[in-house]
C-alpha positions as CSV (number, residue, x, y, z in Angstrom):
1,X,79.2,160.9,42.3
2,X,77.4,163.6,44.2
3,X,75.4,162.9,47.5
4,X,71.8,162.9,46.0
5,X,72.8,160.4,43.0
6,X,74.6,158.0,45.8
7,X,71.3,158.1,48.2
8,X,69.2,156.8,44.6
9,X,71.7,154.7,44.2
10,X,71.9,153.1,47.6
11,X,67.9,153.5,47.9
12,X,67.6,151.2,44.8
13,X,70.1,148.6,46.0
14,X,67.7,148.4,49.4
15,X,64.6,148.2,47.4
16,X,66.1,144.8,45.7
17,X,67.0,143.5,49.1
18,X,70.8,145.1,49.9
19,X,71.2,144.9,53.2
20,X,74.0,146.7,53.4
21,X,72.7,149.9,51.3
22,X,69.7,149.4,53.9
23,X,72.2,150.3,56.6
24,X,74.3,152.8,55.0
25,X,71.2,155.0,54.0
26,X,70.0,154.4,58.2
27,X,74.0,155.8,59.2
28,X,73.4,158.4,56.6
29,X,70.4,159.4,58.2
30,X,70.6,158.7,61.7
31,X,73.3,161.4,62.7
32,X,71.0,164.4,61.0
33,X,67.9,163.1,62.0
34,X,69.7,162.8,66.3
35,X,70.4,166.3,65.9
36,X,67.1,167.5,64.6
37,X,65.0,165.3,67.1
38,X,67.3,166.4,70.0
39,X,67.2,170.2,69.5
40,X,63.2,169.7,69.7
41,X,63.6,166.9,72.9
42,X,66.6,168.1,74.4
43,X,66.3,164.4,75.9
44,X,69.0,162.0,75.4
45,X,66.8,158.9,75.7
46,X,63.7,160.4,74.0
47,X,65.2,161.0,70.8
48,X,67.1,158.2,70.6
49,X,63.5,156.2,71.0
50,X,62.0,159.1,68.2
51,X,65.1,158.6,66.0
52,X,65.2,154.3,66.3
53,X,61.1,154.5,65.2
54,X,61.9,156.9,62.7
55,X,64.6,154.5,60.8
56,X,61.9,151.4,61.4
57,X,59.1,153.2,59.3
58,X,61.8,154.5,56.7
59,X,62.8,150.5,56.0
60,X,59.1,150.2,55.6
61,X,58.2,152.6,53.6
62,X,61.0,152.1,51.1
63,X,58.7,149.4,49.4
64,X,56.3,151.7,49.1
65,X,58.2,154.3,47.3
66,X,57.0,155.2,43.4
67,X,60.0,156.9,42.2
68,X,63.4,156.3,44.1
69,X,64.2,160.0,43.5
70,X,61.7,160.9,46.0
């Protein structure tokens, strides 16, 4: 199964209340989203605060989400 088909997969899993694909698509995310934040921050603590918030309003907004492919 290639990446993009195995985040739909683990996005609709989350939707219907899988915790567990909840936190695989956070680890999934968190590592690319750290280095992103940090090379704009170049502050440890900042973008771990950025990168925490981030992941919070992704869980949220994944009941919000028309197509899972998006």
């Amino acid at each position: 199964m290639d990446q993009q088909k195995y985040q739909v997969e683990l996005i609709k899993r989350a939707r219907c209340g899988d915790k567990a694909s909840l936190e695989e698509l956070a680890t999934l995310a968190r590592e690319r989203l750290r280095t992103y934040v940090y090379r704009m921050t170049q502050e440890d603590s900042l973008t771990q605060d950025i990168v925490q918030e981030t992941l919070f309003e992704m869980c949220k907004a994944l009941g919000k989400l028309k197509s899972n492919e998006r």
